[in-house]
C-alpha positions, 0 to 999 in steps of 0.5 A, spaced: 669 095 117 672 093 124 676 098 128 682 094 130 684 097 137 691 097 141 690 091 147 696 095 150 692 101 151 686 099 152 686 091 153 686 086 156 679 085 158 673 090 157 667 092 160 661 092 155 653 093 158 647 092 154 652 086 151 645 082 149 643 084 143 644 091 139 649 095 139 652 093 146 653 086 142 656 088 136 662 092 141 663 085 144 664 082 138 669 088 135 672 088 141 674 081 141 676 081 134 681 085 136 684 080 142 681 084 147 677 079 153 670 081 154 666 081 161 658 081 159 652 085 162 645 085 161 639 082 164 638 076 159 642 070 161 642 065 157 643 071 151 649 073 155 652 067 155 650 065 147 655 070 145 660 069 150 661 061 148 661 064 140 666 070 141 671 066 145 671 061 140 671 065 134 677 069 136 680 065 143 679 070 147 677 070 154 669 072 157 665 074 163 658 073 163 654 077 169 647 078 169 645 085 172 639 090 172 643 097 171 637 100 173 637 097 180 640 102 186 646 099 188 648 094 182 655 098 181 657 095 188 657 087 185 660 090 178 666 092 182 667 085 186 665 081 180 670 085 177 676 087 181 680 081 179 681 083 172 685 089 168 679 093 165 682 098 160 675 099 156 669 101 158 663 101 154 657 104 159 651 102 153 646 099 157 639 104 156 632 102 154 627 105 150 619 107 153 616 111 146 609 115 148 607 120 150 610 122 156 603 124 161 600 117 159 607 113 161 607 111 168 611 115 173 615 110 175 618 107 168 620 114 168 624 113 174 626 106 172 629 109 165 633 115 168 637 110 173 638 106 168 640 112 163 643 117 166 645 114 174 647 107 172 653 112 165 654 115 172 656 110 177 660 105 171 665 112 169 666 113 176 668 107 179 671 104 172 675 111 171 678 112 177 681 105 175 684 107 168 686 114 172 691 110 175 693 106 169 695 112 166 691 110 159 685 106 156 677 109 154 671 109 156 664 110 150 658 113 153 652 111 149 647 117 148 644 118 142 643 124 135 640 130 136 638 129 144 640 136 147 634 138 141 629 134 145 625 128 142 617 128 142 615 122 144 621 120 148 622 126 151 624 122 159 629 119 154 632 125 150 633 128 156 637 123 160 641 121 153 642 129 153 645 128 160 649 123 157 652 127 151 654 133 157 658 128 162 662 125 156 664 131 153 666 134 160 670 128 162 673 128 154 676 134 157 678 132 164 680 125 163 685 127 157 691 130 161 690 123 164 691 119 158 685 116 158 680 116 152 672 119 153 667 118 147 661 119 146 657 115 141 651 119 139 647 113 134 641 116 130 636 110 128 641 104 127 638 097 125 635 094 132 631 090 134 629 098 138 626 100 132 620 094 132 619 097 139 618 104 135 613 100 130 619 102 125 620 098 119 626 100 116 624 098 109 619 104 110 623 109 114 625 116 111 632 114 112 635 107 112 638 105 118 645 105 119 648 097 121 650 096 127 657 094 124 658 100 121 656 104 127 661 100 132 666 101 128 666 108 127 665 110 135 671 105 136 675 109 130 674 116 134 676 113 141 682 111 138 682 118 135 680 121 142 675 124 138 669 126 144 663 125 140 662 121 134 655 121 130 656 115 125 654 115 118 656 122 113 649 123 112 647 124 119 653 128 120 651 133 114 643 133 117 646 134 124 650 141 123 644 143 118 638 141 121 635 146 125 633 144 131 626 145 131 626 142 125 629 137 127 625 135 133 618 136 128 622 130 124 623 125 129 615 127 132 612 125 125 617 119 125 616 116 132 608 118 132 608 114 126 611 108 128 606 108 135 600 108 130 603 101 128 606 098 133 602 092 135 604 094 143 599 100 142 594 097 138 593 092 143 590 098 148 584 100 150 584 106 148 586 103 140 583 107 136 586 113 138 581 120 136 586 122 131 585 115 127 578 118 123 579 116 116 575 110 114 578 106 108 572 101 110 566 100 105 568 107 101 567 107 092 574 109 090 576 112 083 583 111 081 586 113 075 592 108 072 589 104 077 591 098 073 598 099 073 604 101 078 603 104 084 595 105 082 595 097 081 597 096 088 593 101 091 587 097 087 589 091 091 590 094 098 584 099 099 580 093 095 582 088 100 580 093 106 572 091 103 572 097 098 569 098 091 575 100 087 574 103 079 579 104 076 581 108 070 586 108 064 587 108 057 591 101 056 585 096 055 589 091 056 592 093 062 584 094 065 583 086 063 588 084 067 587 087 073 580 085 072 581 079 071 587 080 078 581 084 082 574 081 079 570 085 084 573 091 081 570 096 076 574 099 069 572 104 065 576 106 059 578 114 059 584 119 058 585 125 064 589 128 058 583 129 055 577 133 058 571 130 054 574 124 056 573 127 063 565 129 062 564 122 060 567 119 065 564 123 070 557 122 067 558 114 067 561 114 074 557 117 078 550 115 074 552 108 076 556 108 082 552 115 086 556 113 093 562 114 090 566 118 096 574 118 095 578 120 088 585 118 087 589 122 081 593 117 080 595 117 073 601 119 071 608 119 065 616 120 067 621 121 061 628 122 060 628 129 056 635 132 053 632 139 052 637 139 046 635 134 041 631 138 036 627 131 035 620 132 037 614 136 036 612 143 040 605 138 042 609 132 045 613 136 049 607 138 053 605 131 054 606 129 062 603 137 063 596 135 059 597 127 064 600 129 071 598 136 072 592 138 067 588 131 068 588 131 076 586 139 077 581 137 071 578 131 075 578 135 081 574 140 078 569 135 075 568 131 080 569 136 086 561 138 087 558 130 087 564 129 093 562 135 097 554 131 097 557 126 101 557 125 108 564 123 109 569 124 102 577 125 100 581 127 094 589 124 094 593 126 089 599 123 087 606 127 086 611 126 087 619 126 092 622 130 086 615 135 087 621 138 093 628 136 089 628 136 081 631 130 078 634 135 072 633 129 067 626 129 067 624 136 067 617 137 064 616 131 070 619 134 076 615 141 074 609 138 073 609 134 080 611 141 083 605 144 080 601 138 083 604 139 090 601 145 090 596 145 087 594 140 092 596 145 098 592 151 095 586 145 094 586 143 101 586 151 104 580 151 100 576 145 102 577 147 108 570 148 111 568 142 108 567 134 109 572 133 103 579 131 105 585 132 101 591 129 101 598 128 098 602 122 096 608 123 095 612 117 093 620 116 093 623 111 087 618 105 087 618 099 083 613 099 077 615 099 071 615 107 070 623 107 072 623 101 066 625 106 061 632 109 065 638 107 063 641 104 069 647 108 070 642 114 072 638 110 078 645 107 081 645 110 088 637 110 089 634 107 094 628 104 090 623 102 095 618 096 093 610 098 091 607 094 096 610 097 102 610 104 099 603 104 098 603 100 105 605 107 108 599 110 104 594 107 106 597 108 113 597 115 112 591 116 110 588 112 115 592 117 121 590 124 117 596 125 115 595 129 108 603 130 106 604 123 106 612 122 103 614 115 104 621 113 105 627 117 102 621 123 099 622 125 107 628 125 107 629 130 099 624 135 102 628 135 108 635 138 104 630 142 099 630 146 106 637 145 109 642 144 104 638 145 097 644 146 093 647 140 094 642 135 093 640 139 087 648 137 085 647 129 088 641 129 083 644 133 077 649 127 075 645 124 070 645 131 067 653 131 067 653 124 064 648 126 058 652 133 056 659 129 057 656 124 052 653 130 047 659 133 047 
C-alpha cells in the first residue's frame, strides 16, 4: 500500500512535522521507504529519535531528529538554521492537536496555543520551505487538515476552524505553486486510528465507522501529491459520504459522535463537574425485566446491567436457556413465558409484578431472524408471520400490559430493541426488517406519547452483533459485514441509556441510518447481493 515517490523530484531529504507518533509517523516511514532522508520534528525527543534509529536502519537512509514546539512564535527561525544545509524537496506540515470540549468551557489561552500550531506554524513552514522548492523549480508540499472542517465541527470548533484555514491555504497554493512545479495537497483525514481517538474517548471497536489505518491513509495522500491532486480524502467510503452528506448533517454526525466520546473519556471524568446534568439515568438499584434475557444480546444485557447492582428478570420460552443464565447470574430471576402469546403476556404481568412491585424498567428484548426466499411454497400462512407475532406484537403488547405499573413509578423506562436493518432492509429477511421498521417506529410515536411523563423511552438499535441469531446464515451472505462483539454493543447501551440518549444505534446502525438518508438506493443494492445470489441459485 506504500506510494513509492520519485527521489529526483521530491528527494533527497524531507521535512515531516508531528513525526512522533500518528500520522506524521507513518509519512516518515513511507517516505524513507522510498529512499528519501527524513529530517523529524516534534516535541517528544526520545520518540523522535526511537523512529529515527529504526527507519535508518530499515531502509539505509539518512535522519534529523529536531525537538521543537510549533506552537512557539519564532520556531520557524531554528528550523531554517538547523535545516539550511540540506536539500528539502518534500515538506509534510503535519504538526496539530486536538483540545475536544465545548468551546466556553476550554480556556482562552489553549485556543490560542491550537491556532498557532494549526494555522501560523502551516503558515510559516509553506513560507519559508516553499520559497526554496520555487527555486528547485520542482518538489511537494501536504498540508494536514481534516474532513468536513469547512462545515464546522461541534466540540472542536477552534480546531475546525483552523483545519478550515488550512484547506483554503493549500488549495490556493495548489494553484499558484503549480506554474512553478511545485506540488501542493491538502490531506483532509477523517478518523484515522491514533492514538487521538482515546483523547476523543472513541473506542474504534464501537465507532459508526471503522477508522482508516494510517497505512492506508498515507499512502494515498502521498498517491495524490504525486497525481498533483490538490486535496485528497483518503478512503472511498469517506469519499462518498463527504459529496453526499449535507453539511447540516454532517456536523450533527460528528456533534453526537464526539459528545459521546467525552461522556467517556477518563480525562472528563475526572472533573469536578463529572457528572454532567445531562447524565440523569440511573442504572443503579432498578428491577428490570428483559425479554430473551437468557440468550444473545439479552444474556449480555443480563450480565452488565446485573453487575451495575440491579435485579435483573429475565423472560424466555427456552427452559433451559433460563437455567443456564440462572446458574451464570444466580441472583437473577426467570420466568418462563412467550411474548407471541397474550395470555402469556397476562400472566406474566400478574406474577411479575405481584412478586417484584418496584419493578421500574421493561426491556423488549425477544426477538427471531430468518432467511425467507418468498418463492418457496413451502410453509404455512401462519409461519410466515411468525417474527410479527415475536418482534413486533410482543413488544407493542408488553408495553401495553405493563405501561400503567411503570407510570406509578418515580423514576421508569421502556427500551425496545429493533434493529440497524429498522433504517436499510436486508431483502433476505423481509418479514425481519419490516418488523424492526414497525418496532422503530412504534417506539418514536411511544416516546411522543409518554412525554409528559416519568416514563423514558429508548431505542436500541444494534448493528451485526455476535450471538447466536446470525448462526443460521450462510456465510457467503455476511462476508463484508463488520460483526461488532456482544459485550461492547451492549457496552455502548448501556452508555446510551445512562446519557438519555433514546436512539442508541452502535457501530455500523449509525452509519445504515445515515445512507438511508443520503444515498438509499445504493446501500439497498450493497444490501440486496444475498438476494442476487439466492435467484441466480433458483434460477
Amino acid at each position: 500500500m506504500k506510494a513509492a515517490l520519485d527521489k529526483g523530484q521530491f528527494g533527497p531529504w524531507a521535512l515531516v512535522t508531528g513525526a512522533s507518533s500518528g500520522i506524521g509517523k507513518e509519512f516518515a516511514r513511507q517516505i524513507a521507504a522510498s529512499g528519501i532522508n527524513v529530517v523529524l520534528v516534534a516535541r517528544r525527543d526520545t520518540l523522535l529519535t526511537e523512529l529515527g534509529r529504526a527507519i535508518s536502519q530499515e531502509f539505509n537512509v539518512q535522519y534529523r531528529a529536531l525537538t521543537m514546539d510549533l506552537s512557539q512564535e519564532g520556531f520557524i527561525a531554528g528550523l531554517a538554521d538547523a535545516t539550511h544545509d540540506i536539500d528539502i524537496g518534500l515538506v509534510i506540515s503535519n504538526a496539530g492537536t486536538a483540545n475536544p470540549g465545548e468551546f466556553l468551557k476550554l480556556d482562552r489561552q489553549l485556543h490560542r496555543t491550537t491556532l498557532r500550531i494549526s494555522t501560523m506554524a502551516h503558515l510559516d513552514i509553506t513560507h519559508h520551505f516553499g520559497a526554496k522548492l520555487a527555486k528547485r523549480h520542482r518538489g511537494g508540499i501536504i498540508l494536514a487538515g481534516a474532513m468536513g472542517a469547512e462545515a464546522g465541527v461541534p466540540y472542536m470548533a477552534n480546531d475546525g476552524a483552523a483545519k478550515a484555514y488550512v484547506h483554503s491555504l493549500g488549495e490556493a497554493l495548489h494553484y499558484e505553486f503549480k506554474p512553478l512545479g511545485v506540488y501542493v495537497t491538502v490531506l483532509a483525514a477523517g478518523f484515522t486510528n491514533t492514538a487521538v481517538l482515546d483523547k476523543f474517548g472513541l473506542d474504534p471497536k464501537t465507532m459508526p465507522m471503522k477508522p482508516m489505518s494510517v497505512e492506508q491513509c498515507v499512502s494515498e495522500a502521498l498517491s495524490s501529491l504525486r497525481r498533483n491532486r490538490s486535496k485528497v480524502i483518503p478512503g472511498r467510503l469517506n469519499r462518498i459520504l463527504n459529496a453526499l452528506v449535507p453539511a447540516s448533517l454532517a456536523r450533527k454526525i460528528e456533534a453526537d459522535l464526539i459528545d459521546k466520546g467525552l461522556l467517556s473519556s477518563p480525562h472528563l471524568r475526572s472533573r469536578a463537574d463529572w457528572p454532567p446534568k445531562y447524565l440523569i439515568m440511573k442504572l443503579t438499584s432498578n428491577t428490570i425485566l428483559i425479554t430473551g434475557g437468557a440468550s444473545g444480546i439479552g444474556y449480555e444485557l443480563t450480565k452488565q446491567l446485573a453487575a451495575l447492582g440491579n435485579t435483573i428478570l429475565i423472560t424466555g420460552r427456552d427452559q433451559a436457556k433460563m437455567d443456564r443464565a440462572k446458574a451464570a447470574f444466580p441472583k437473577i430471576h426467570s420466568f418462563r413465558s412467550d411474548v407471541s402469546d397474550p395470555k402469556a403476556i397476562a400472566t406474566l404481568y400478574e406474577e411479575v409484578t405481584k412478586q417484584f412491585p418496584e419493578l421500574n424498567i421493561l426491556i423488549n428484548n425477544a426477538g427471531i431472524m430468518r432467511e425467507i426466499n418468498i418463492h418457496d411454497k413451502a410453509g404455512s400462512l401462519e409461519d410466515i408471520t411468525r417474527e410479527i407475532e415475536i418482534n413486533l406484537s410482543g413488544p407493542i403488547r408488553m408495553v401495553k400490559q405493563f405501561l400503567p405499573h411503570l407510570k406509578t413509578k418515580s423514576e421508569a423506562a421502556i427500551m425496545n430493541v429493533s434493529s440497524g436493518l429498522a433504517f436499510v432492509p436486508l431483502p433476505i429477511s423481509p418479514v425481519y426488517c419490516a418488523t424492526k421498521a414497525g418496532l422503530h417506529s412504534f417506539t418514536e410515536s411511544l416516546r411522543v406519547q409518554l412525554k409528559n411523563t416519568k416514563v423514558k423511552v429508548f431505542e436500541l438499535a444494534p448493528p451485526a452483533t455476535q450471538t447466536e441469531l446470525l448462526g443460521d446464515f450462510n456465510p457467503e451472505d455476511m462476508k463484508g459485514v463488520s460483526i461488532m462483539k456482544v459485550e461492547d454493543m451492549v457496552k455502548v447501551a448501556v452508555k446510551g441509556m445512562q446519557t438519555d440518549r433514546f436512539e442508541i444505534r452502535p457501530g455500523q446502525a449509525n452509519q445504515l441510518k445515515m445512507m438511508s438518508r443520503v444515498a438509499p438506493g445504493f446501500i439497498l443494492k450493497q444490501m440486496s447481493r444475498s438476494v442476487d445470489r439466492m435467484l441466480r441459485t433458483q434460477n
